[in-house]
C-alpha positions in Angstrom: -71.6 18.9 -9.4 -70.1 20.2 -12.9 -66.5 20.2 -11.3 -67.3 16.4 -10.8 -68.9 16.4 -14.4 -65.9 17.7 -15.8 -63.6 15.2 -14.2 -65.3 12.5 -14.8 -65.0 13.8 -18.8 -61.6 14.0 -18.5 -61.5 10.1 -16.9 -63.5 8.7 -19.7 -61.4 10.5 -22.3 -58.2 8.7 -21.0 -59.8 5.6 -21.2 -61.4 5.7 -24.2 -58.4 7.6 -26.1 -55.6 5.9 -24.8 -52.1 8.0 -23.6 -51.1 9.3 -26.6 -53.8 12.3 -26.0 -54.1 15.0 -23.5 -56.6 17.1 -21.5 -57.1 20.4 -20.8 -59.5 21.2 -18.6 -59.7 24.0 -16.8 -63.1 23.0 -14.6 -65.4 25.4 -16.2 -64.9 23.0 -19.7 -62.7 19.9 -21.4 -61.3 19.6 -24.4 -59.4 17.1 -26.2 -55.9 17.7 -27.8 -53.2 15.4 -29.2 -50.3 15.9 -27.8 -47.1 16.0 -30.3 -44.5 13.1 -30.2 -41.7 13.0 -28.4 -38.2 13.4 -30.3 -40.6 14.0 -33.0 -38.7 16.6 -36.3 -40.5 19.5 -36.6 -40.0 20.5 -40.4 -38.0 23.7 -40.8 -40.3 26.8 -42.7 -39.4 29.1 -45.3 -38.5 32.8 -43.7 -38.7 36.1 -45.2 -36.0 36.3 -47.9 -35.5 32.9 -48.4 -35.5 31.2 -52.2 -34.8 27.6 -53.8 -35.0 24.6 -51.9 -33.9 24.4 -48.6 -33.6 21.0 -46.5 -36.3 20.8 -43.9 -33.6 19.5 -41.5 -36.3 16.5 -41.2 -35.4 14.4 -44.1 -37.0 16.1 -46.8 -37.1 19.6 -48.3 -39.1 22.6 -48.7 -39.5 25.0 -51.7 -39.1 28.6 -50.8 -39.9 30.0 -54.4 -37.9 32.3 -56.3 -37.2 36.2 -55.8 -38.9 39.1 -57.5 -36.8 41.9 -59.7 -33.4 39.8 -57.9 -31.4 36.8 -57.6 -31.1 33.9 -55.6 -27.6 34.0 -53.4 -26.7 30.8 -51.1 -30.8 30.0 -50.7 -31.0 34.5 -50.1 -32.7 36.8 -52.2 -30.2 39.9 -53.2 -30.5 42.9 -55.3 -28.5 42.8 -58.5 -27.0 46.1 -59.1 -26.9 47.5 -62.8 -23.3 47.7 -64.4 -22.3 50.8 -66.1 -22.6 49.5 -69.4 -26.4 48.6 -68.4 -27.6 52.1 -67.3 -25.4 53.3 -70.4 -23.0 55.7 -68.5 -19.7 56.1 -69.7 -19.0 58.8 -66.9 -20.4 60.0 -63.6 -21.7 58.5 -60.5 -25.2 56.9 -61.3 -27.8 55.1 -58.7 -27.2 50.9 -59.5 -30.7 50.3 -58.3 -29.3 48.7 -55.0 -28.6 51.4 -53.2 -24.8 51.5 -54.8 -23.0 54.2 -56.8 -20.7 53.1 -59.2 -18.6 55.7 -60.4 -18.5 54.9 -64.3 -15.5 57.1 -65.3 -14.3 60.7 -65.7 -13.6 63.1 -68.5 -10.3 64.2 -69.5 -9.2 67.4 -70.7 -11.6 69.4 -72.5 -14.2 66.8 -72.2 -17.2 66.9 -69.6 -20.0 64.8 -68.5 -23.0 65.2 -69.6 -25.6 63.1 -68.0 -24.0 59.7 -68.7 -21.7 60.1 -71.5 -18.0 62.3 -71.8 -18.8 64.9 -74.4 -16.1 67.5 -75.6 -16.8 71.1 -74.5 -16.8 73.6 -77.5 -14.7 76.4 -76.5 -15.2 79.7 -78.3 -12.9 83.3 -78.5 -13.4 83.9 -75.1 -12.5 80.4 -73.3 -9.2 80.8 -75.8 -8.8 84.1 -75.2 -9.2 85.6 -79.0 -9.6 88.7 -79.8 -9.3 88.6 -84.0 -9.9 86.2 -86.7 -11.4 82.6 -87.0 -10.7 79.9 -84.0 -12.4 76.2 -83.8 -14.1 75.2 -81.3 -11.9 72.3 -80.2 -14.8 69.7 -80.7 -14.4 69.2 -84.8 -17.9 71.6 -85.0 -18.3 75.4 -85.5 -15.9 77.9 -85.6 -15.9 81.4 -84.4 -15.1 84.8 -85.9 -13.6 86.8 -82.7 -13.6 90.2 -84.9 -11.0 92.5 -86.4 -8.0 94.7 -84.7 -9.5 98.4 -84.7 -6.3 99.7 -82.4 -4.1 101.2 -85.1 -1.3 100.7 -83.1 -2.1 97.3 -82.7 -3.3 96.5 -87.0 -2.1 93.2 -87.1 -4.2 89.6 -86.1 -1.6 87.9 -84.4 1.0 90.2 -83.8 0.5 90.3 -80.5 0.1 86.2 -79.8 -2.6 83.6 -81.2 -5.2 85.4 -82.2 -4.3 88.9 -80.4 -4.0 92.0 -82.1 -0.5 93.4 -82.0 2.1 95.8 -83.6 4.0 93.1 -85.0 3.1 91.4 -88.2 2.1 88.1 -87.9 3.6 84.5 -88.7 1.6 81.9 -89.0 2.1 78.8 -87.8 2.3 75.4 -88.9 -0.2 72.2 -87.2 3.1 71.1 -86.4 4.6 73.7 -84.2 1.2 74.6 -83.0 1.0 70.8 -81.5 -2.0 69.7 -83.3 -2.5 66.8 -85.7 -6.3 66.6 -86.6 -9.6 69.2 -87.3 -9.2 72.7 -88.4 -6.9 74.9 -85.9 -6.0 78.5 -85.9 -2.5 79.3 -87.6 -2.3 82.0 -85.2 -3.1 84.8 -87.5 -6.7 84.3 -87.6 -7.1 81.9 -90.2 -7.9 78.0 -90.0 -6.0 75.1 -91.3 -6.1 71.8 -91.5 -4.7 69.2 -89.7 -5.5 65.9 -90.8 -7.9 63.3 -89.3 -7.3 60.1 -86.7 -7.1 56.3 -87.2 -9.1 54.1 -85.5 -9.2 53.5 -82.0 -8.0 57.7 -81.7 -10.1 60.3 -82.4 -9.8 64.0 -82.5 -9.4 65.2 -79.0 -10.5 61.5 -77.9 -7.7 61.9 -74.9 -9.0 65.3 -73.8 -6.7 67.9 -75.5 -8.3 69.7 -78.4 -7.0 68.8 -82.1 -4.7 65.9 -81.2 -5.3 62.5 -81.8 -6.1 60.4 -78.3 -8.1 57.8 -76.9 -9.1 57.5 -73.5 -8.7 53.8 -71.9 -12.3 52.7 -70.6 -12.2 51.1 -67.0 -13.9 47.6 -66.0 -16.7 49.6 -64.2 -17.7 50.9 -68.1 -16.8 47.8 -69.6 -19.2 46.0 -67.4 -16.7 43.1 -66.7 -15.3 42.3 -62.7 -12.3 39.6 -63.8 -9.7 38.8 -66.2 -7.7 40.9 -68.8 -9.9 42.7 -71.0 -9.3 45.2 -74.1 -9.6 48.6 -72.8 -10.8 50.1 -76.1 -7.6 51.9 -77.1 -5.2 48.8 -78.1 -4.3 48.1 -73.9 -5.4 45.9 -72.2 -7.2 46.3 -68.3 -7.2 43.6 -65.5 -10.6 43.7 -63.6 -9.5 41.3 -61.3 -10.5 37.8 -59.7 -13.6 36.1 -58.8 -15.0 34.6 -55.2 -15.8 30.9 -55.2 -18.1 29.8 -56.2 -17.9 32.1 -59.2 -15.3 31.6 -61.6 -14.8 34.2 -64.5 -16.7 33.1 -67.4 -18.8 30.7 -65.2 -21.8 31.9 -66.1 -20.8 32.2 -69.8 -20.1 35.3 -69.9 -16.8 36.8 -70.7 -14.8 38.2 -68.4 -17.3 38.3 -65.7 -17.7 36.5 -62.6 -20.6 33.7 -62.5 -21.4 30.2 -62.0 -23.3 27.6 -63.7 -25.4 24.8 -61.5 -25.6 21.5 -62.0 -28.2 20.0 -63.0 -30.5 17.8 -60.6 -29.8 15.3 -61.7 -26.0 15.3 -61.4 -26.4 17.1 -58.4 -28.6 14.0 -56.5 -27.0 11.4 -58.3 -27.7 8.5 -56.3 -29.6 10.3 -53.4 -32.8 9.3 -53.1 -34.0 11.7 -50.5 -32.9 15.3 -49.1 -31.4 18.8 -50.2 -28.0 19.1 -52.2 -26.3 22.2 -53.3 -26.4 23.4 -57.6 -22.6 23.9 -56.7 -23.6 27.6 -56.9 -25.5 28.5 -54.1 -28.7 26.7 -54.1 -30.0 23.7 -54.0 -32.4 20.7 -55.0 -34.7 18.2 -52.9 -33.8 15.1 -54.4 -36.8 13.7 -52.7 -38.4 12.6 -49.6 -38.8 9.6 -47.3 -42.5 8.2 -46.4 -44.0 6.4 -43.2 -41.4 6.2 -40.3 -38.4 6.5 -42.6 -35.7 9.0 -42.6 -33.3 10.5 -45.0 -29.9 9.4 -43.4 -26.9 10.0 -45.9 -28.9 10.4 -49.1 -30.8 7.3 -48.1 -34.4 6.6 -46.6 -33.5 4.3 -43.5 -36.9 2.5 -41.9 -35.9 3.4 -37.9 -39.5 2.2 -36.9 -42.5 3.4 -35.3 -45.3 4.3 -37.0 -45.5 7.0 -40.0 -46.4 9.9 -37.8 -43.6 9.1 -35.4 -46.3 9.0 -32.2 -45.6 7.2 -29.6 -48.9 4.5 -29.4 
């Protein structure tokens, strides 16, 4: 008796609702379901990672938001890694934020890294091997007294090399024949002179060697730029290469690094009335979307019939 119940539900319901509707009933109970329409578009939902507006692939569009603490690649969420310039390194290998390690330059001569920045190591009587008089430290700071000559067969400051005691009396010599041509040096004998200073972009031991003028070239990593010829700091120039379309250098308005700028909507949709076009840099806009039975075909919303929900009756 309630399987004949049930069928005679499910009998009615036809009836009554007509064939766009189905029944599932499984004899113990019936329930009523509308059954989607055939060849009907099934609208396309955002996924995990996705940003901007994406076409629906059913005529119109849907808005996927905008990333968190990144940018928005081709409709894609992606880390932006920090340049050199931006976690202030000058030197080293540092963490970009992104997983990456940029290596941000290394340190010539007597210069070392220290945490993000090339500093000159000071270099006292033992690292020059003194044994008498004054010596500089190499870094245009302190200097060092490395002591007298107590051997009285060896009286002399000098005599026995730069700063070495020795038999032999000592001649000192001049910045010139000692190599150097800025900050205080030792003439040999024990005593300091000067040298002179550096013009602008050189600096005293700015190339790594102690008291001579220099200047170390800076790379693109530490100039934070990725295309072009730029000005390497020391009167060169540098060429940081090309860009990948779409990015041109400059596109973004910013010299002599890659970028792009989008259009705006309303250039991009022109004279679309309906569906998703690309910035020209890797997203996109809706430009709108068709209503009732109509569909975007081309930029346009085309009437193909039916009713608006696309069921068939």
């Amino acid at each position: 008796m309630r399987r004949f119940a049930t069928v005679l539900v499910a009998v009615l319901a036809v009836v009554y609702f007509g064939c766009g509707f189905l029944i599932d009933a499984d004899f113990g109970s019936a329930s009523l379901r509308q059954d989607a329409a055939p060849g009907a578009c099934v609208p396309r939902a955002c996924t995990p990672g996705d940003c901007s507006i994406h076409d629906d692939g059913c005529g119109g569009s849907v808005d996927c938001g905008t990333c968190a603490g990144g940018a928005c690649t081709a409709g894609r969420c992606a880390c932006v890694p920090k340049t050199c310039p931006e976690l202030g390194a000058t030197c080293g290998t540092h963490d970009d934020g992104c997983g990456g390690a940029p290596v941000c330059g290394t340190c010539a001569g007597n210069l070392s890294c220290t945490g993000t920045k090339c500093e000159c190591k000071p270099q006292g009587c033992k690292e020059q091997g003194a044994e008498c008089g004054q010596v500089a430290d190499g870094c245009g700071g302190t200097t060092a007294s490395c002591g007298t000559c107590t051997d009285l067969t060896k009286p002399n400051c000098g005599g026995g090399g730069a700063n070495k005691c020795g038999a032999q009396p000592c001649v000192p010599k001049t910045c010139g024949e000692l190599g150097k041509n800025c900050g205080q040096v030792s003439n040999g004998c024990g005593t300091l002179i000067p040298c002179g200073t550096c013009t602008d972009p050189q600096s005293c031991g700015g190339a790594g060697i102690a008291n001579v003028c220099g200047c170390t070239p800076k790379t693109c990593a530490q100039l934070g730029k990725n295309c072009g010829d730029v000005p390497n700091g020391c009167g060169g120039t540098v060429n940081c290469g090309a860009c990948i379309s779409p990015q041109t250098c400059n596109g973004a308005g910013v010299a002599n690094v890659c970028g792009c700028t989008p259009k705006t909507m309303a250039v991009a949709c022109g004279t679309r009335e309906c569906g998703a076009v690309s910035d020209g840099c890797g997203g996109s806009y809706s430009c709108g979307k068709c209503l009732g039975s109509q569909r975007c075909l081309g930029g346009t919303c085309q009437d193909l019939g039916g009713t608006s929900n696309g069921a068939i009756p």
